[in-house]
C-alpha positions as CSV (number, residue, x, y, z in Angstrom):
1,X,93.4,78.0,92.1
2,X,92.0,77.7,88.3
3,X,93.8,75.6,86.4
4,X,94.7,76.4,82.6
5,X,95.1,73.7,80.0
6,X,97.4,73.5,77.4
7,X,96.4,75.3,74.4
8,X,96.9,71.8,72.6
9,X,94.6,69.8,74.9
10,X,92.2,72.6,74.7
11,X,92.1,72.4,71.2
12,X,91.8,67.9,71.3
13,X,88.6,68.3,73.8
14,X,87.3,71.0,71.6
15,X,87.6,68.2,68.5
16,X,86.6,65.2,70.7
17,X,83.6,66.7,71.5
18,X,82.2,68.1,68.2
19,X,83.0,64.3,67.1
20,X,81.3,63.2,69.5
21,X,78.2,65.6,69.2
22,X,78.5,64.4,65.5
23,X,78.5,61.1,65.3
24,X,75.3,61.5,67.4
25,X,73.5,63.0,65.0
26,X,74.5,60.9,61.9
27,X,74.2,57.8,63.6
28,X,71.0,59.1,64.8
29,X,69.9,59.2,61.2
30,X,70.5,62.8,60.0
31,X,67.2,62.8,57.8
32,X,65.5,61.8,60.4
33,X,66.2,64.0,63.0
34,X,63.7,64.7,65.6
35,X,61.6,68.2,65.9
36,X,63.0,68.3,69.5
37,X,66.8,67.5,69.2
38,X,68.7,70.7,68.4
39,X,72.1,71.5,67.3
40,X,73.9,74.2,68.9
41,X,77.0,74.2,67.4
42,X,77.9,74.4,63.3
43,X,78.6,70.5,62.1
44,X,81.4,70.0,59.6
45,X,79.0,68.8,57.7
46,X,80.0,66.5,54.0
47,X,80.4,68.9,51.6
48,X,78.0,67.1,49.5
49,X,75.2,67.4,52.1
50,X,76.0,71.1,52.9
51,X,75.2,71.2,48.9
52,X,72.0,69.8,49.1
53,X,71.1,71.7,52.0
54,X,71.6,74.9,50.1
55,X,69.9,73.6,47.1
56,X,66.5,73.2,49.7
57,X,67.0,76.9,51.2
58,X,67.4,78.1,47.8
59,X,64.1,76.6,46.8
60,X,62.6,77.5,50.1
61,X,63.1,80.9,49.3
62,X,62.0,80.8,45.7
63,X,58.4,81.1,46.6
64,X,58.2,85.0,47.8
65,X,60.5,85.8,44.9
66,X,58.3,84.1,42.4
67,X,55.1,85.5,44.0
68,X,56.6,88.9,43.9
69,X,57.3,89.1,40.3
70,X,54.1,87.8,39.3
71,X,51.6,90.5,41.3
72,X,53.4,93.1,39.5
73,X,52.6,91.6,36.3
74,X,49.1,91.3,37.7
75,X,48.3,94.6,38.9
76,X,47.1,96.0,35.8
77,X,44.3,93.1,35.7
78,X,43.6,93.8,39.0
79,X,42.2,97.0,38.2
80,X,39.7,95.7,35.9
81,X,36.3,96.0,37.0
82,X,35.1,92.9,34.3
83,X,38.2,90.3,34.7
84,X,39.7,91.7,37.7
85,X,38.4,93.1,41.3
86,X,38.2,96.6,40.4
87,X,41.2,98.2,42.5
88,X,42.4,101.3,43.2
89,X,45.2,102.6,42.9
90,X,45.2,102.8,46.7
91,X,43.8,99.4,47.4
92,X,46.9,97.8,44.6
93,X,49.4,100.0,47.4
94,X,48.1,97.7,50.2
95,X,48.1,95.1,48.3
96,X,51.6,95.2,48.0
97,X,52.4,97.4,51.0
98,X,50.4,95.3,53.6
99,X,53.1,92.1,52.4
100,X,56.1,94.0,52.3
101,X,54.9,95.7,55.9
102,X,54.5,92.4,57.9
103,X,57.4,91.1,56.6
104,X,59.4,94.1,57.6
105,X,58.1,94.2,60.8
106,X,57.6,90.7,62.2
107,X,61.4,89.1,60.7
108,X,63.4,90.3,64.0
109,X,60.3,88.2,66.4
110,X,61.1,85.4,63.5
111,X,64.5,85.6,64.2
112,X,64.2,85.0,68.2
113,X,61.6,82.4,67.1
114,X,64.5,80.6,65.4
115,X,67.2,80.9,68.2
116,X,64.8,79.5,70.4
117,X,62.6,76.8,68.9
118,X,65.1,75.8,66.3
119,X,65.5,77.4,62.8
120,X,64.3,74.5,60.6
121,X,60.9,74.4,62.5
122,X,59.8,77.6,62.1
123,X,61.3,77.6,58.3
124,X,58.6,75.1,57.7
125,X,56.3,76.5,59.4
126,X,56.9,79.8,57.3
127,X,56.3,77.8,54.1
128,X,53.4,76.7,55.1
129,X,51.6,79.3,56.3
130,X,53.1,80.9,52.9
131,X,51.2,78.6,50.7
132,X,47.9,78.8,52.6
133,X,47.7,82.2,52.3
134,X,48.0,82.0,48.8
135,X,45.5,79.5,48.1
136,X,43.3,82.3,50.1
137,X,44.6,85.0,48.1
138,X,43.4,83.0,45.1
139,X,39.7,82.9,45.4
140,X,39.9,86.4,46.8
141,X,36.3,88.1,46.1
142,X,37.3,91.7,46.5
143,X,40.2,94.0,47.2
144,X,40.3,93.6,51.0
145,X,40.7,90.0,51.2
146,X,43.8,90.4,48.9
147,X,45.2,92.9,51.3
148,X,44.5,90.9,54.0
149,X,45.6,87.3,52.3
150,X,48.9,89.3,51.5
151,X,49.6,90.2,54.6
152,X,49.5,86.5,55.9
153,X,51.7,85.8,53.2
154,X,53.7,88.4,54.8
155,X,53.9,86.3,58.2
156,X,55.0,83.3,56.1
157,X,57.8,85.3,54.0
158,X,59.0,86.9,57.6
159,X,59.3,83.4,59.5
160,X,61.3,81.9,56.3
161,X,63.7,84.5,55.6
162,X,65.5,84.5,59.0
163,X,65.5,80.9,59.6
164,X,66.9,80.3,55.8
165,X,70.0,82.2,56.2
166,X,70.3,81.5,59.7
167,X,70.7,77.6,58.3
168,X,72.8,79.0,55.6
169,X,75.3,80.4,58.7
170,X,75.2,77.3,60.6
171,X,76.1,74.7,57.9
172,X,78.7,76.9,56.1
173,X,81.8,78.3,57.5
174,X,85.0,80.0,56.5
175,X,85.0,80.9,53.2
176,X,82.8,78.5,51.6
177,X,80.0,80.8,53.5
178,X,80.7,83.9,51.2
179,X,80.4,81.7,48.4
180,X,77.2,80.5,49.5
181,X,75.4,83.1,50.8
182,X,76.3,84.7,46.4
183,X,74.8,81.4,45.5
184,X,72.1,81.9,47.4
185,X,71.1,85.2,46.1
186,X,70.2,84.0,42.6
187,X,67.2,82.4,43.7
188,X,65.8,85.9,43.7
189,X,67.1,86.3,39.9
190,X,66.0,83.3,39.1
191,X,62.2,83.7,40.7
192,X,62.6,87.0,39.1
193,X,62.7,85.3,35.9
194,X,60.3,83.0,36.4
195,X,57.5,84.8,38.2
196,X,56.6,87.2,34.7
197,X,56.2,84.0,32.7
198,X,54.3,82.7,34.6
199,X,51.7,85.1,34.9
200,X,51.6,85.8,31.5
201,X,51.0,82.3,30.9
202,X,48.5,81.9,33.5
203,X,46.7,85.4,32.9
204,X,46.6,84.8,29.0
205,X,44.3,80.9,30.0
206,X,43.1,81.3,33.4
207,X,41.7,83.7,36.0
208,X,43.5,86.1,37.5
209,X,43.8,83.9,40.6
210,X,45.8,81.2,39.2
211,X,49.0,83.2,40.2
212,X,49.0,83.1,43.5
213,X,47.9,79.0,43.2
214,X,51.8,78.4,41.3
215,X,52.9,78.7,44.7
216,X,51.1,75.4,46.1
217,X,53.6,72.9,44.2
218,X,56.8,75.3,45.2
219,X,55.2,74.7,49.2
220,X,55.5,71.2,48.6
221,X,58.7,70.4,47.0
222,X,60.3,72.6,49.9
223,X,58.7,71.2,52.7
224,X,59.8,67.5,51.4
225,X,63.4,69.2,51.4
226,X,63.0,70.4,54.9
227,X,61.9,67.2,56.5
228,X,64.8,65.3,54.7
229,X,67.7,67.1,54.9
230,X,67.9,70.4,57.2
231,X,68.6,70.2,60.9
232,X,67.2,72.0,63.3
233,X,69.9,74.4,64.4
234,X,69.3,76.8,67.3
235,X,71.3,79.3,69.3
236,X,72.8,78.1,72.3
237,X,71.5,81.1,73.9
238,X,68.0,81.2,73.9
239,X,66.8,85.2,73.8
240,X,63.0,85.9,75.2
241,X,60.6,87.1,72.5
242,X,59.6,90.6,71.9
243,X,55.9,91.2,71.7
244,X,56.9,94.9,73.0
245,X,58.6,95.4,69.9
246,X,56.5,93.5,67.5
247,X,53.5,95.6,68.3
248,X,55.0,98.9,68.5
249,X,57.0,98.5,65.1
250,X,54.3,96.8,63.1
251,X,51.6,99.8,64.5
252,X,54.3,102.5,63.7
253,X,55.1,101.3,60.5
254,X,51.2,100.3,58.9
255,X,50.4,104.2,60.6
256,X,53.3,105.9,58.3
257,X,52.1,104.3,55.2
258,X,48.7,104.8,55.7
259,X,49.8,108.6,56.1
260,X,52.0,108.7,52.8
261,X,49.5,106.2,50.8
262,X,46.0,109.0,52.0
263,X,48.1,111.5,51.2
264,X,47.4,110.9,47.2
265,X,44.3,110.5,47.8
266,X,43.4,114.1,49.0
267,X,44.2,117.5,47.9
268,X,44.8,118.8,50.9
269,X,47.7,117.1,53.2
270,X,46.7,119.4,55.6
271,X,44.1,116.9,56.5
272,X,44.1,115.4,60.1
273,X,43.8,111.9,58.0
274,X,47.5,112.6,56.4
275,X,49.8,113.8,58.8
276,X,48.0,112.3,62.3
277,X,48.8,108.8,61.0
278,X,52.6,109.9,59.7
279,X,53.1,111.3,63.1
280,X,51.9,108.8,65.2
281,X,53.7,106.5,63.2
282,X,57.1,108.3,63.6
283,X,56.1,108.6,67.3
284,X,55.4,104.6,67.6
285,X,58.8,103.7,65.7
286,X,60.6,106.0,68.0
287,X,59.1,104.4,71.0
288,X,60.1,100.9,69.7
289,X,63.9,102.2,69.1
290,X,63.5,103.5,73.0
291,X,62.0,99.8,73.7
292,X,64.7,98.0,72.3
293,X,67.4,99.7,73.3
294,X,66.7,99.2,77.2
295,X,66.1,95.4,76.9
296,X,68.9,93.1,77.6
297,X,68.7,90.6,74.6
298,X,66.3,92.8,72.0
299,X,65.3,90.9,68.8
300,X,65.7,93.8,66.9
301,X,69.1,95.2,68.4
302,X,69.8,98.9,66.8
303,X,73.1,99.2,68.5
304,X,74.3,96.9,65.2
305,X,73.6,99.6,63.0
306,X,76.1,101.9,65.0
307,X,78.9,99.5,63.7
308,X,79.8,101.6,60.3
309,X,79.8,98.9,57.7
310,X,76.6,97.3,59.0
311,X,74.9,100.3,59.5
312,X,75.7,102.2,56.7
313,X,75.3,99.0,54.5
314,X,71.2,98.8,55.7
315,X,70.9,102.3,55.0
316,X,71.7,101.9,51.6
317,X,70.5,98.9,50.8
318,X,67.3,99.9,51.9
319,X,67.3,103.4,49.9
320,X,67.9,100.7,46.9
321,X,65.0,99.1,48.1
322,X,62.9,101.8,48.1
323,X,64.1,103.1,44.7
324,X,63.9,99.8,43.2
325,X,59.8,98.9,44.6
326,X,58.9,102.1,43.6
327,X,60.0,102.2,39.8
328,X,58.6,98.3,40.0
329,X,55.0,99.6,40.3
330,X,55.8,102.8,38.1
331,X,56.8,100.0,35.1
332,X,53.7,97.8,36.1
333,X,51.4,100.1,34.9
334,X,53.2,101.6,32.3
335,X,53.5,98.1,30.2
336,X,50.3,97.0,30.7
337,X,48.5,100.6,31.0
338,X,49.7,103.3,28.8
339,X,51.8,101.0,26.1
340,X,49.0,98.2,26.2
341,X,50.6,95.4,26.6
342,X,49.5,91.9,27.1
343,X,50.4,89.9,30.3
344,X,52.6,87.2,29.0
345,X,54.3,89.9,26.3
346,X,54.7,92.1,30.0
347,X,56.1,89.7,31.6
348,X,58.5,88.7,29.0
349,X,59.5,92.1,28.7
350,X,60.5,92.2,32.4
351,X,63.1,88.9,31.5
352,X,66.2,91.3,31.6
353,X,66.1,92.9,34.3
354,X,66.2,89.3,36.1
355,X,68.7,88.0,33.5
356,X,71.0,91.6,34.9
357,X,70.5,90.4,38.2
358,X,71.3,86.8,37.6
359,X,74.6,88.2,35.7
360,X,75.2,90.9,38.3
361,X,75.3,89.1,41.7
362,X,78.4,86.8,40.9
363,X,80.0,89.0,38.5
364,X,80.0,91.6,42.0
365,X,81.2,88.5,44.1
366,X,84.0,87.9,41.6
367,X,85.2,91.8,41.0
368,X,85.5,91.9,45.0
369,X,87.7,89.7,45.2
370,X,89.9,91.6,42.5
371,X,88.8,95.0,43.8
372,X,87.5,96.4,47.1
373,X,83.7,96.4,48.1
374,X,83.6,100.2,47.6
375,X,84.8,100.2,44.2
376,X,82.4,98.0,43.1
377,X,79.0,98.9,44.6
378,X,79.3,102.1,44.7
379,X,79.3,102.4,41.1
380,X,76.8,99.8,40.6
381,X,74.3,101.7,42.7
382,X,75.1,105.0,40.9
383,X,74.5,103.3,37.6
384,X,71.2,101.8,38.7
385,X,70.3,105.3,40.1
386,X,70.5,107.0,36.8
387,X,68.9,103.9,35.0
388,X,65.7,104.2,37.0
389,X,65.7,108.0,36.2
390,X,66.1,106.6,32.5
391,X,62.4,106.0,33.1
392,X,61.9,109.5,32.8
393,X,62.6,109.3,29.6
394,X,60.3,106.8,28.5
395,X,56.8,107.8,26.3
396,X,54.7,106.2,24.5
397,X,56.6,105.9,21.3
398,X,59.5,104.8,22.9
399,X,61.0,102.0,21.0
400,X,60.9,98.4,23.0
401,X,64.5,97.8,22.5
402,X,65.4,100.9,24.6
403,X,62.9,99.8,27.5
404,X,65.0,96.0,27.4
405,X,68.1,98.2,27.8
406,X,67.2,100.1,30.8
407,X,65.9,97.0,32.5
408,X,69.1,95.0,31.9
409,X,71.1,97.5,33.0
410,X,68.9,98.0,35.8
411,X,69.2,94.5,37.0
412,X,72.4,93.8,36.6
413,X,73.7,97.1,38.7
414,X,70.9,96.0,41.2
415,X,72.5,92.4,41.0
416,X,76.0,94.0,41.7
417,X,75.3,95.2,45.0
418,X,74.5,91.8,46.6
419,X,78.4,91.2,47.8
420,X,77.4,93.9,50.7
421,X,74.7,91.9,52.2
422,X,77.9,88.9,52.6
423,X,79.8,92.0,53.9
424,X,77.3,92.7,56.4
425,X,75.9,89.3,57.3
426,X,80.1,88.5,57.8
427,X,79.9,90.8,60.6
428,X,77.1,89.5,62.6
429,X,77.9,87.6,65.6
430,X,77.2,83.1,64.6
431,X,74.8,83.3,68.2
432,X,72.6,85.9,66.7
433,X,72.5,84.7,63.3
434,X,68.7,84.8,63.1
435,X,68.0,88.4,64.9
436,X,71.3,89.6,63.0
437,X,70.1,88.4,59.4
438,X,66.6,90.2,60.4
439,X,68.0,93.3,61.0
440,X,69.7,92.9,57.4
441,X,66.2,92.3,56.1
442,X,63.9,94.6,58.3
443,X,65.7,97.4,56.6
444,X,64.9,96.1,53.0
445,X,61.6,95.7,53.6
446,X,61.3,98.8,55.4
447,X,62.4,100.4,52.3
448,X,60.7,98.6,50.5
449,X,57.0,99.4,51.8
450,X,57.9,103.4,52.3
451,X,59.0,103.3,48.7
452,X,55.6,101.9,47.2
453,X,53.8,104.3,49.7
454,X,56.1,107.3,48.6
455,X,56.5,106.3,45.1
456,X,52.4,105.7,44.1
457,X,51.5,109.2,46.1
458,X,53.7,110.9,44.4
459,X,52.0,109.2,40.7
460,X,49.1,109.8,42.2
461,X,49.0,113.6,43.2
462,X,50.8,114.4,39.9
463,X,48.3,112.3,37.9
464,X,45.2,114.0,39.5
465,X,47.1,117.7,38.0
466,X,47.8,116.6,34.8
467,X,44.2,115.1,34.1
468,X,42.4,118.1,35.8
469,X,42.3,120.1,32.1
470,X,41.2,117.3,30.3
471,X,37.5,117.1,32.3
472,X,35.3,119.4,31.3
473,X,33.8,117.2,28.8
474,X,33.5,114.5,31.1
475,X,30.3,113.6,33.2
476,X,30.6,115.2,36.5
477,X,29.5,111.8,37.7
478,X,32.5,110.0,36.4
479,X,34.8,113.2,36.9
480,X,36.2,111.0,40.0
481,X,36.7,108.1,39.0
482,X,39.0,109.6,36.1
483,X,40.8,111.6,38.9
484,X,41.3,108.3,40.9
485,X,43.9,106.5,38.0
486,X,44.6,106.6,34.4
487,X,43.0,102.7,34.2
488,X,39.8,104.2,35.5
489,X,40.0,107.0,33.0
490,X,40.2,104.4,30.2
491,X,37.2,102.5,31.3
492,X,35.0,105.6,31.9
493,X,36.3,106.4,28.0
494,X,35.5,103.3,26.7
495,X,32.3,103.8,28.2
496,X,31.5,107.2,27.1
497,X,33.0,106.8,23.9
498,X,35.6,109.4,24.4
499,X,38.9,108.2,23.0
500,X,40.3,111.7,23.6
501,X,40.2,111.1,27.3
502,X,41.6,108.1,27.3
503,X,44.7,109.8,25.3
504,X,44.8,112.2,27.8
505,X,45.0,109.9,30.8
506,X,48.1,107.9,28.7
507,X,50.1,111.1,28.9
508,X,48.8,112.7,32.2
509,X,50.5,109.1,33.8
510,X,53.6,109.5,31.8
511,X,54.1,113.1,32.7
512,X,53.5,111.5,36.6
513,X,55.6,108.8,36.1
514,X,58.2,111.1,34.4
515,X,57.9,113.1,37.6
516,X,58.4,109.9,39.9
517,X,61.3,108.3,38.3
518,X,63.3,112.1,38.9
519,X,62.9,111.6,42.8
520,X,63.6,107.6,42.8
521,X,67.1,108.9,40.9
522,X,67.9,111.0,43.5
523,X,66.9,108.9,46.6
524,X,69.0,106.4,45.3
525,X,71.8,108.9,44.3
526,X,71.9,109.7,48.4
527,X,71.9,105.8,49.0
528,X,75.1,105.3,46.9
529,X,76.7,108.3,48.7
530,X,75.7,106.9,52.1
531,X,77.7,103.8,50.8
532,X,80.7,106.0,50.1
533,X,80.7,106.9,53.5
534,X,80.2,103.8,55.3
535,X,83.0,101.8,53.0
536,X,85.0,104.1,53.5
537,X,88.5,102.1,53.5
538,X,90.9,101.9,56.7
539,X,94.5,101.5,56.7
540,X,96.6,100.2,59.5
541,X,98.7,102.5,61.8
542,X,101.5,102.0,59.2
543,X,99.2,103.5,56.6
544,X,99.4,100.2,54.7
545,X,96.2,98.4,53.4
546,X,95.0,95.5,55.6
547,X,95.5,92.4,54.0
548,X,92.3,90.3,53.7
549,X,92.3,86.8,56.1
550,X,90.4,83.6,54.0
551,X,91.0,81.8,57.1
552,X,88.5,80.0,58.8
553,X,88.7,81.7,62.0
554,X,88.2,85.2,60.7
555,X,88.0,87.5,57.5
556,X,88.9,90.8,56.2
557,X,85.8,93.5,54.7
558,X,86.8,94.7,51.5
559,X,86.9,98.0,53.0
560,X,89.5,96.5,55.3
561,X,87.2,96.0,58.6
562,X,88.4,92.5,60.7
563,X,85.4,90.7,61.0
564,X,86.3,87.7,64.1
565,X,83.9,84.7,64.7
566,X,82.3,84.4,67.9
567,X,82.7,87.0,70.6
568,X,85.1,89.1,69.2
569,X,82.7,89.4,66.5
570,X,79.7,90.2,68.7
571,X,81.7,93.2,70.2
572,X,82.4,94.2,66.5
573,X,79.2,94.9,66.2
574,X,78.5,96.8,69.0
């Protein structure tokens, strides 16, 4: 017969053996842990080391937000054929697409990677393989090898994502891990910040590679703070890896975006080179859904998404995500291109919309707590909906102040939504931190790449209409290259001394941009009512509001969802 312990001495071995499996590590010398000594339980760690240990994820992290903010500010410069490589259009879609695509795609295999070989290890390894890729991307000599050293960078990004806020999990609990994960998220504002000045500076003295070489010192710093003060948590569980899955999304995803990025390139979608890649790529991603759902410990899992919060949560989040890459490379070009601005007066024009989202992501946190989640994002992403259609009413004469406006506003609504990726992280099960946080961030990045694809074929088709009229004066020999982008048409103007063209490609890209910025409204419009749906609150059988639980074994959604710990959080989520 089975014999049942007290509830009391189950609880004393419980604590006598996390003492015990602590003092081993400390006395062990905890910054000097060894690559092949994992921890598969969450230490109660000093608070003052749990500090510092965020303070190294943080900076871990800073690199892809930094690197982000200061491609868009080069793009423009990419384009020219003197001081830059001479890209398309297309070609400055990959560029960004390709990074954005890996990193989508390859974060759930990450996440396995971490439950099974221990999250600081592949974190480091991320960070390197990060800064080596952007050394490569550096001395770049044409458009391909910065699609290609981008996508590397993309590997890098996907193995340090997962592992950072799988570490982030382990070393905070309770409610010290809400307020982490909000502190967390302002490296992104702050990178956001950071990255434009940068490039200006470095655009305005140096070659146009020196951006992607600011990353270098940020690699090192953060691999010092790996080696000294993270552990090397694992799951206890260790879940087989998915190569199954890896290939079919990756395939599936890369097919679709070639489809949507070709088809403004060509007149006619009816082209077997437009919708034969969007089909096969909708076929491949279906297939990998199928695939995942019949293995027994997936990396990617899509029965999470069934749970309403956590599903509905990704879908909006990465409808924002769409919205919010896609206006990115609509203002890229619009600074730099059609108002003429210099990169270091670009990038200092971009400062509020990282200042909004510095401001926004605690001021969220803090109105939360006062409010529900629903009441709060819902009306931050309706706000930063209408903001990016405020693009569409942008021109050429617009004054600068008005531009600062819409970006701060932008970013601080954008900022605003960041308490429902705590809500959704919350609901993950602690044993699946690394595939669960994936999941969170396959979505974004999902978005992400589908709205630059989306969002510069739509500029791109509506360009090539607008510009038609204005070529009959035009050399039939440079016809296309004026059809191909309004920073070709200014180069072929300069060169054929035709300031009228170069006029007409200014407006023929704000009419597209116009154009744009009215769908990117209303895709994120349906995001925010998605989020309506999915935070929906839930009263008790009484009819009374749930109260919310700060306790350390458990805690309330602000939509008034339990979310347990442990097992009774992993069958939440199913």
């Amino acid at each position: 017969m089975k014999s049942i312990q007290p509830q009391g001495i189950q609880q004393r071995n419980h604590e006598l053996t996390r003492a015990s499996h602590l003092h081993t590590v400390q006395s062990s010398g905890f910054r000097r842990l060894h690559p092949k000594v994992f921890m598969t339980t969450s230490p109660a760690l000093p608070k003052f080391k749990q500090q510092l240990i965020l303070a190294v994820l943080m900076f871990s992290q800073l690199v892809i937000w930094v690197d982000n903010t200061i491609l868009s500010v080069t793009l423009e410069t990419l384009t020219d054929p003197i001081s830059g490589l001479g890209a398309s259009p297309a070609e400055l879609q990959w560029a960004t697409g390709a990074y954005t695509l890996v990193f989508a795609t390859l974060m759930f295999t990450a996440g396995a990677l971490g439950d099974s070989f221990g999250h600081r290890a592949v974190l480091a390894t991320g960070v390197v393989v990060f800064g080596g890729a952007s050394i490569w991307a550096a001395y770049a000599g044409d458009p391909s090898q910065i699609i290609a050293a981008r996508a590397v960078m993309g590997i890098g990004a996907a193995l340090i994502m997962p592992a950072n806020f799988a570490i982030l999990l382990w070393t905070f609990t309770g409610p010290a891990r809400a307020t982490a994960i909000a502190i967390s998220s302002t490296a992104a504002g702050v990178g956001m910040a950071a990255g434009p000045v940068l490039a200006g500076i470095l655009l305005g003295h140096f070659w146009w590679g020196s951006v992607f070489l600011v990353n270098v010192p940020i690699v090192v710093l953060a691999l010092a703070g790996i080696a000294m003060l993270v552990p090397n948590f694992r799951s206890p569980t260790v879940r087989p890896l998915d190569p199954a899955g890896m290939l079919l999304s990756i395939s599936g995803l890369a097919a679709l975006a070639y489809g949507l990025i070709r088809a403004g390139q060509v007149v006619d979608w009816r082209c077997p080179d437009v919708w034969a890649p969007m089909a096969v790529g909708l076929a491949l991603l279906a297939a990998f859904v199928l695939v995942e759902l019949r293995i027994k410990a997936p990396s990617f899992d899509p029965r999470l998404l069934a749970q309403r919060v956590f599903g509905g949560g990704n879908a909006a989040m990465a409808l924002l995500f769409f919205s919010v890459a896609a206006i990115t490379f609509y203002n890229a070009f619009y600074l730099q291109g059609a108002l003429g601005f210099s990169p270091m007066k670009a990038g200092l024009a971009n400062i509020p919309t990282a200042v909004g989202a510095i401001v926004g992501a605690p001021l969220g946190a803090r109105l939360v707590r006062r409010w529900s989640l629903r009441s709060v994002t819902v009306p931050a992403l309706t706000v930063a909906a209408l903001f990016m259609g405020a693009f569409g009413l942008l021109g050429l004469q617009t004054p600068f102040i008005c531009i600062e406006i819409i970006l701060l506003v932008q970013g601080l609504s954008v900022g605003m939504m960041m308490p429902v990726t705590g809500a959704m992280i919350s609901a993950l099960p602690l044993e699946r931190a690394g595939a669960g946080s994936a999941v969170t961030h396959t979505a974004r990045q999902t978005g992400s790449v589908i709205g630059i694809a989306v969002g510069g074929t739509i500029m791109s088709i509506v360009y090539r209409g607008a510009i038609e009229p204005s070529l009959s004066d035009v050399p039939e020999a440079a016809q296309e290259r004026v059809r191909v982008s309004a920073e070709q048409a200014r180069h072929v103007a300069a060169e054929i001394n035709q300031p009228t063209l170069a006029q007409a490609a200014d407006h023929a890209f704000i009419h597209a941009m116009h154009v744009g910025a009215g769908w990117i409204m209303l895709i994120a419009l349906f995001g925010a009512a998605v989020l309506v749906i999915a935070l929906r609150p839930i009263g008790n059988p009484t009819g009374t509001a749930q109260e919310p639980n700060n306790g350390p074994e458990g805690s309330h959604s602000a939509t008034g969802d339990t979310l347990h710990s442990g097992s009774e959080r992993a069958v939440a989520a199913r």
